[in-house]
C-alpha positions in Angstrom: -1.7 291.0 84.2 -0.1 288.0 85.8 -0.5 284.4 84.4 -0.4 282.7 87.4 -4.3 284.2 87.9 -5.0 282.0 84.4 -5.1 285.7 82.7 -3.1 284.9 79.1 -2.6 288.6 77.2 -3.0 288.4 73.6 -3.6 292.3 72.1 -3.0 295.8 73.9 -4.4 299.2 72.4 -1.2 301.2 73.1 -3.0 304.1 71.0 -5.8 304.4 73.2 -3.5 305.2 76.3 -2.4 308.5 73.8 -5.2 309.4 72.5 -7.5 309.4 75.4 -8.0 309.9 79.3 -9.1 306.4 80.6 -11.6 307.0 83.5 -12.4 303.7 84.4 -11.9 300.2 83.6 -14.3 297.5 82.6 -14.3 293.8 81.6 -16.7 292.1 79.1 -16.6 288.4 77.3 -17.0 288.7 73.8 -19.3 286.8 71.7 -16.9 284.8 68.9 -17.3 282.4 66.4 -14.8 279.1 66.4 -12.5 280.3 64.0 -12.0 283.3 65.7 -11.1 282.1 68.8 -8.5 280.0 67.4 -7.3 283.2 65.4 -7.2 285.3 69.0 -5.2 282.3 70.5 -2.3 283.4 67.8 -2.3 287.0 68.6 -3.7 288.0 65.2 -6.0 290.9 66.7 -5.8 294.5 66.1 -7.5 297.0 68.3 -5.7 300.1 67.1 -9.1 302.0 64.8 -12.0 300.6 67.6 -14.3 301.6 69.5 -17.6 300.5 71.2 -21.3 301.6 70.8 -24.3 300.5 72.7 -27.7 299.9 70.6 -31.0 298.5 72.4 -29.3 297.6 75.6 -26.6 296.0 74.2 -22.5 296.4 73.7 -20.9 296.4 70.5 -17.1 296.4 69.5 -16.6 298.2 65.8 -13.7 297.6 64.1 -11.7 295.1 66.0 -9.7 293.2 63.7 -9.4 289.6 63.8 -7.3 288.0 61.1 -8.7 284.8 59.5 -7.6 281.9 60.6 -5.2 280.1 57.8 -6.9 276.8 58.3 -11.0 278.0 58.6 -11.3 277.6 54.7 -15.4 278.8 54.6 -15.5 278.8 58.2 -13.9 282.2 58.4 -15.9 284.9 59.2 -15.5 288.9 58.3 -12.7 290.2 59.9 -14.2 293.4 60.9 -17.5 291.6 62.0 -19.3 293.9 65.1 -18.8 291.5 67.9 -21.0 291.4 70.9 -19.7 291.4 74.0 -20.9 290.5 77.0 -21.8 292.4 80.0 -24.2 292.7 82.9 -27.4 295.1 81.7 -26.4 297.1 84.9 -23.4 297.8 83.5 -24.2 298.5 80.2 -27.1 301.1 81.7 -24.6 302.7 83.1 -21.8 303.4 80.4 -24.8 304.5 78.5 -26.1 307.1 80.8 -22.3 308.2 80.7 -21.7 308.3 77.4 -25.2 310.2 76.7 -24.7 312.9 79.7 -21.1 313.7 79.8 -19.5 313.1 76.2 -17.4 310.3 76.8 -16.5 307.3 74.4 -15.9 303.6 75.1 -12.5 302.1 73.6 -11.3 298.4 73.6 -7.6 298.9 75.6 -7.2 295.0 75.6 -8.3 291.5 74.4 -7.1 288.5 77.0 -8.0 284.9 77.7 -9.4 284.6 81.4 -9.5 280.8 83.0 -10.0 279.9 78.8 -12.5 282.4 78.0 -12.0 285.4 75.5 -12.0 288.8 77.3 -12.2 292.6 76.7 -11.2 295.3 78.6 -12.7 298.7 77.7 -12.4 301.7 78.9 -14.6 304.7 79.9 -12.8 307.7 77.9 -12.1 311.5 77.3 -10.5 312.4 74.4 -7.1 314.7 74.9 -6.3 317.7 73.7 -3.1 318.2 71.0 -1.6 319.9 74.1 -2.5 317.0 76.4 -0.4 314.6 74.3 2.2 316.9 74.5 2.7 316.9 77.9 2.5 313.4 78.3 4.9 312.7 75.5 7.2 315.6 77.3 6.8 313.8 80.8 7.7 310.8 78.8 10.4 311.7 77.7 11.9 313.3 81.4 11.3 310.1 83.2 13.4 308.0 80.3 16.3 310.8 80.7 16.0 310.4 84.6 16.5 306.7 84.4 19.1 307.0 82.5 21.2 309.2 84.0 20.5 307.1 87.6 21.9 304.2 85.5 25.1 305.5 84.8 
């Protein structure tokens, strides 16, 4: 994600890209609260534990963790609050009839400020195997030697 394109990153789920197959990509505002936002602008988020869940035609992310912001005093909401986010109904429709038919989950991979306006990216996903993770970490671990041998 460039910044010239007014795309600022603020938090990656790096544990998502091990524990799961990411099918396809989607982006979805997210419905915050003042505090919040100002607590996103200073990188306190965690997306490591999350997940999405869709309930009467609407997208949910659980368990997206957004620290208080120090100066909110009893503005501060709960920082595991479900936020909404935002997304066309199509959409949502659609990641429903996927994640009802073929098994799939939806995981928040990032949280990024487009043109000044909170952002999600999720992710359409199949959980690996123990062996999967394996092989990645193995193929991993091949390229790194590669590179560093060419270095030399």
């Amino acid at each position: 994600m460039a910044k010239s394109e007014g795309i600022k990153p603020v938090a990656q789920n790096k544990k998502a890209y091990h524990e799961y197959f990411v099918l396809e990509k989607f982006e979805a505002g997210i419905e915050l609260f003042g505090t919040e936002v100002k607590s996103v602008r200073q990188g306190k988020v965690n997306l490591k534990d999350s997940w999405c869940s869709i309930k009467d035609g609407e997208i949910f992310a659980m368990g997206v963790h957004i620290s208080p912001y120090e100066q909110g005093n009893i503005f501060n909401r709960d920082p595991l609050r479900v936020k909404r986010l935002l997304m066309h109904k199509n959409e949502i429709r659609r990641l429903y009839a996927k994640v009802k038919q073929e098994g799939l989950t939806i995981i928040p991979l990032s949280v990024y400020f487009k043109n000044g306006r909170a952002k999600m990216e999720i992710g359409l996903c199949k959980g690996k195997k123990l062996y999967d993770k394996r092989e990645a970490a193995a193929k991993k671990d091949a390229e790194r030697n590669i590179q560093r041998s060419l270095s030399k």
